[in-house]
BARORO-186137 format. One record per residue (C-alpha): residue in three letters; residue number from 1; z, x, y. Coordinates in Angstrom, 3 decimals. Example, Ala and Ser with C-alpha at 12.3 -4.5 7.8 and 13.67 -1.06 7.14 Angstrom:
2
PT residu num        z        x        y
PT    ALA   1    7.800   12.300   -4.500
PT    SER   2    7.140   13.670   -1.060
END
This chain:
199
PT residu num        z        x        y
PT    UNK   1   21.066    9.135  156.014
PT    UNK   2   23.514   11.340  155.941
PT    UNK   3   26.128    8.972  156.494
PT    UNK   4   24.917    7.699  153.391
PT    UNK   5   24.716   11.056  151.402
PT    UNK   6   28.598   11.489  152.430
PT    UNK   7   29.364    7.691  150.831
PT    UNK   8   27.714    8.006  147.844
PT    UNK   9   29.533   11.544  146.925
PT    UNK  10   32.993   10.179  148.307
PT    UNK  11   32.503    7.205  146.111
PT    UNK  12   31.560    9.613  142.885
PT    UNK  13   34.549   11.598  143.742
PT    UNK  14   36.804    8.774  143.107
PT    UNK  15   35.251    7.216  140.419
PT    UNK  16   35.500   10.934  138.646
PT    UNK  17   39.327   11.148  140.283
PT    UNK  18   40.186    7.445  138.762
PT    UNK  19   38.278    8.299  135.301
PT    UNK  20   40.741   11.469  135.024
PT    UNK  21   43.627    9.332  136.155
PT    UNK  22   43.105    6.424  133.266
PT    UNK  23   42.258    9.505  130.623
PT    UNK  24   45.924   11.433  131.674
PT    UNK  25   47.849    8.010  131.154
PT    UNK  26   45.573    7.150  128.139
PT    UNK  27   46.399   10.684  126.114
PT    UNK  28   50.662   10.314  127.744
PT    UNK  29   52.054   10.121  124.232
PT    UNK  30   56.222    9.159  123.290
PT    UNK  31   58.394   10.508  120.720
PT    UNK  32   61.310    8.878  119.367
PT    UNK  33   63.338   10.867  116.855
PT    UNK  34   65.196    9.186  114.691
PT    UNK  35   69.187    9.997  114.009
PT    UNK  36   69.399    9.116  110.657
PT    UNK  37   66.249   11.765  109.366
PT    UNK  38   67.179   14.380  111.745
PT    UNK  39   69.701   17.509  111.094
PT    UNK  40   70.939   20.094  113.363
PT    UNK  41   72.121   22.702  111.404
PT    UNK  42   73.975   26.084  112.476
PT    UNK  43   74.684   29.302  110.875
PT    UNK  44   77.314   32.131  112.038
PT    UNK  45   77.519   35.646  109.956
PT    UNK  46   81.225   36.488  109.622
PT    UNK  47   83.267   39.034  107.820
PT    UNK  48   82.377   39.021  104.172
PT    UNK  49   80.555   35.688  104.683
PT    UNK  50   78.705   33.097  106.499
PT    UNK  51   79.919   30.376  108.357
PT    UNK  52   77.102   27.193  107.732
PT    UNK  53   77.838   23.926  109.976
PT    UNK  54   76.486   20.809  111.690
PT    UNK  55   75.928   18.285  114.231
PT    UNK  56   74.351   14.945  114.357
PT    UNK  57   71.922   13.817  116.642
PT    UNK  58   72.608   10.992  119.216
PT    UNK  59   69.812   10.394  120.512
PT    UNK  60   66.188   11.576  121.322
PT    UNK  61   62.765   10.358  123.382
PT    UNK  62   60.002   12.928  124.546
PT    UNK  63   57.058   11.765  126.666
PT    UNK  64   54.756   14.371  126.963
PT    UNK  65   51.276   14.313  128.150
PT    UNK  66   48.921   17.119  125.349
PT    UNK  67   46.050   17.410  128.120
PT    UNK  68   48.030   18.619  130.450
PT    UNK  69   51.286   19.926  128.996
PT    UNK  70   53.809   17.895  131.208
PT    UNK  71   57.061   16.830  129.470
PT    UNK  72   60.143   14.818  130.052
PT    UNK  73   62.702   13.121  128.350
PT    UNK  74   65.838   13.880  126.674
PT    UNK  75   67.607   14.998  123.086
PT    UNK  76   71.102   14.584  123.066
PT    UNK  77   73.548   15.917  120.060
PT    UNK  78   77.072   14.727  119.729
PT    UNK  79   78.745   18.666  120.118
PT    UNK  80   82.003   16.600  118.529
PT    UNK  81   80.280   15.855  115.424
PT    UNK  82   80.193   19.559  114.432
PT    UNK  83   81.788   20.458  111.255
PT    UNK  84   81.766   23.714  108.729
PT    UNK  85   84.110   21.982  105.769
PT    UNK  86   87.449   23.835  106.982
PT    UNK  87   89.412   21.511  109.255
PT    UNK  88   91.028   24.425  110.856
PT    UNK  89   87.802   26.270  111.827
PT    UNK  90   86.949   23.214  113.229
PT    UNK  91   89.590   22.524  115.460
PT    UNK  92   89.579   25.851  117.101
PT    UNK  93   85.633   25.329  117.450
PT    UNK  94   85.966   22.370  119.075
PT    UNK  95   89.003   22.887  121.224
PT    UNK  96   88.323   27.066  122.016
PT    UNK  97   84.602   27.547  121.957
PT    UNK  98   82.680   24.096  122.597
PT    UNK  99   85.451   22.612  124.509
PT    UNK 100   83.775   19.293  123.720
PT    UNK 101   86.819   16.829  124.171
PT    UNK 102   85.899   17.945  128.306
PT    UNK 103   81.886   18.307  126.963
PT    UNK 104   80.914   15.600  124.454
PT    UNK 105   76.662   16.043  124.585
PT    UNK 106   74.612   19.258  123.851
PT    UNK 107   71.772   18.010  125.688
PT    UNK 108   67.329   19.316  125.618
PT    UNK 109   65.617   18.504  128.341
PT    UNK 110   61.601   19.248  127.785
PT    UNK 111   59.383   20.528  130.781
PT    UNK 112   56.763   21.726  129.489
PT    UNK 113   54.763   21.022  125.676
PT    UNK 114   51.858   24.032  124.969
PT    UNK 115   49.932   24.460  121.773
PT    UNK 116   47.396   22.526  119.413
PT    UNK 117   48.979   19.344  118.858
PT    UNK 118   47.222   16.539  117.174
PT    UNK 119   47.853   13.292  116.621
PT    UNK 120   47.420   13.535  113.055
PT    UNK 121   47.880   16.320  110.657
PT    UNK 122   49.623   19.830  111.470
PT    UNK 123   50.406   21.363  114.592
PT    UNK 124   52.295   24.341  116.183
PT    UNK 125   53.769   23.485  119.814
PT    UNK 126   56.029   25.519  121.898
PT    UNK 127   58.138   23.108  123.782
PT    UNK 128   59.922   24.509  126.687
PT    UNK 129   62.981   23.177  128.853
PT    UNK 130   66.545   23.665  129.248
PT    UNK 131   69.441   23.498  127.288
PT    UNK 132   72.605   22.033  128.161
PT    UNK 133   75.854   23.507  126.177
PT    UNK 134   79.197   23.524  127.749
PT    UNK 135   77.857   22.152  131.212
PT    UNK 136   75.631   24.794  132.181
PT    UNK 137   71.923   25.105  132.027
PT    UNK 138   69.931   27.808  130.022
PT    UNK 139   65.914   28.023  129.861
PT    UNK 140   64.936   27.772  126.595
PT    UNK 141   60.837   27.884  124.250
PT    UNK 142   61.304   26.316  121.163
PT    UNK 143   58.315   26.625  118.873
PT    UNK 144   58.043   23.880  116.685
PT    UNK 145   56.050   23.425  113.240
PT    UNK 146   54.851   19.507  113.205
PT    UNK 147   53.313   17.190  110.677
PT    UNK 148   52.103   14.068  111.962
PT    UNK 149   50.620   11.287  110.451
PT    UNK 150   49.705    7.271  110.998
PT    UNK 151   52.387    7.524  114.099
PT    UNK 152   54.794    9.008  111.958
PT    UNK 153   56.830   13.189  112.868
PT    UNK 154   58.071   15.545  111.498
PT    UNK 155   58.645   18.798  113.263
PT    UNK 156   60.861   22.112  112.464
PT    UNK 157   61.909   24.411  114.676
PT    UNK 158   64.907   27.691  115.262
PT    UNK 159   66.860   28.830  117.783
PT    UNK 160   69.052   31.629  117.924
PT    UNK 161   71.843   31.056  120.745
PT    UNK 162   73.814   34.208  122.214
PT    UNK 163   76.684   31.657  122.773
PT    UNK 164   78.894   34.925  124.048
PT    UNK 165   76.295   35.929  126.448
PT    UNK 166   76.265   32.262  127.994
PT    UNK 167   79.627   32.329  128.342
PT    UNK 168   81.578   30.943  125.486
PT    UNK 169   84.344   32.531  123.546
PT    UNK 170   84.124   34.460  120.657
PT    UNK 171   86.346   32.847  117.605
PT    UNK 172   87.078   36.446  116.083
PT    UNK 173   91.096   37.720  115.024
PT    UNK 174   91.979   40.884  113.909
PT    UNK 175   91.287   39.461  110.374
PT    UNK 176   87.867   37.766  110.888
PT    UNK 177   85.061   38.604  112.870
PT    UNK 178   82.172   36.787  113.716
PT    UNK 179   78.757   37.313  115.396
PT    UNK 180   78.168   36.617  119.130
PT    UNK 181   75.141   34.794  118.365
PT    UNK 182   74.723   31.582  116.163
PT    UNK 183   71.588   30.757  114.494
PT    UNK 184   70.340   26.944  114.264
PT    UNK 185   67.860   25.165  112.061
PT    UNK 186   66.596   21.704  113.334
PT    UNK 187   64.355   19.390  111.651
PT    UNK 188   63.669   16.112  113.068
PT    UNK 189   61.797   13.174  112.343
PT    UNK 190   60.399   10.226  114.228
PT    UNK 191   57.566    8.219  115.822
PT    UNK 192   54.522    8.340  118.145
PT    UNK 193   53.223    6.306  120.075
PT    UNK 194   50.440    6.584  123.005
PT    UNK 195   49.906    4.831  126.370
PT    UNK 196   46.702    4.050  125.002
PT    UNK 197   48.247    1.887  121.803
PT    UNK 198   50.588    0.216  124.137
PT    UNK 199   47.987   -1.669  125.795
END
């Protein structure tokens, strides 16, 4: 009998255990972002003005699970596509502070995705992971503001980046100074889909 008692409940267990597994896969949920209607935008303060530039997105694809906040994936943005308008600036950016002849990618790697997110209508979602920039690693929370709708994203987010601090070098001369932190403006769109649809 009690043999029996022990089957039955070890045989609920793993029904219950399987049931979670197929409803974790079933909510596992993929965003690609699209290039072309997404902008990466940057802003430095400088003496007696404001330096505004940008960068273009390679590539991007988040999988990321809302029920129970696991994340993976990658967002890559070509660091040689950055540009402020003087060709000058931009040399010395590129060549002195990014480096990115030796350091091509700015890569985000999510982690972790917390907050309300639903599949359709608006959301707030703080996305953690780590940032790549100049080949090291920094921990970064990104909150995002997203609209979604029939399978269809668009999210907004900022990031202020103490570039100094993390080791980069500071553009300023005698005649121009700048801040030691740069300020950047994302908004990306893209699409959704869910393990669930797939099948």
């Amino acid at each position: 009998m009690a043999r029996r008692r022990f089957l039955q409940t070890a045989a609920v267990l793993l029904a219950m255990l399987f049931a979670l597994g197929r409803l974790a896969r079933a909510q596992e949920t993929t965003l690609v972002l699209d290039p072309a209607k997404t902008t990466v935008s940057f802003s430095l303060e400088a003496t007696l003005h404001t330096v505004h530039g940008t960068f273009r997105l390679k590539s991007g694809v988040i999988q990321f699970n809302p029920a129970t906040g696991a994340a993976s994936g990658a967002v890559v943005v070509d660091a040689t596509s950055g540009e402020t308008g003087n060709s000058r600036r931009d040399r010395n950016m590129h060549k002195d502070v990014l480096q990115s002849p030796r350091y091509p990618e700015i890569t985000f790697t999510p982690t972790r995705v917390t907050g309300s997110f639903v599949a359709q209508g608006e959301s707030s979602v703080t996305v953690d992971g780590v940032l790549r920039l100049r080949g090291a690693d920094h921990t970064v929370a990104l909150t995002f503001k997203v609209q979604t709708s029939d399978g269809e994203l668009q999210a907004t987010t900022q990031l202020t980046v103490p570039y100094v601090a993390w080791g980069l070098k500071n553009p300023s001369s005698f005649l121009l100074r700048v801040a030691e932190k740069v300020e950047v403006s994302i908004a990306a769109e893209g699409k959704l889909t869910s393990a669930a649809a797939q099948r």
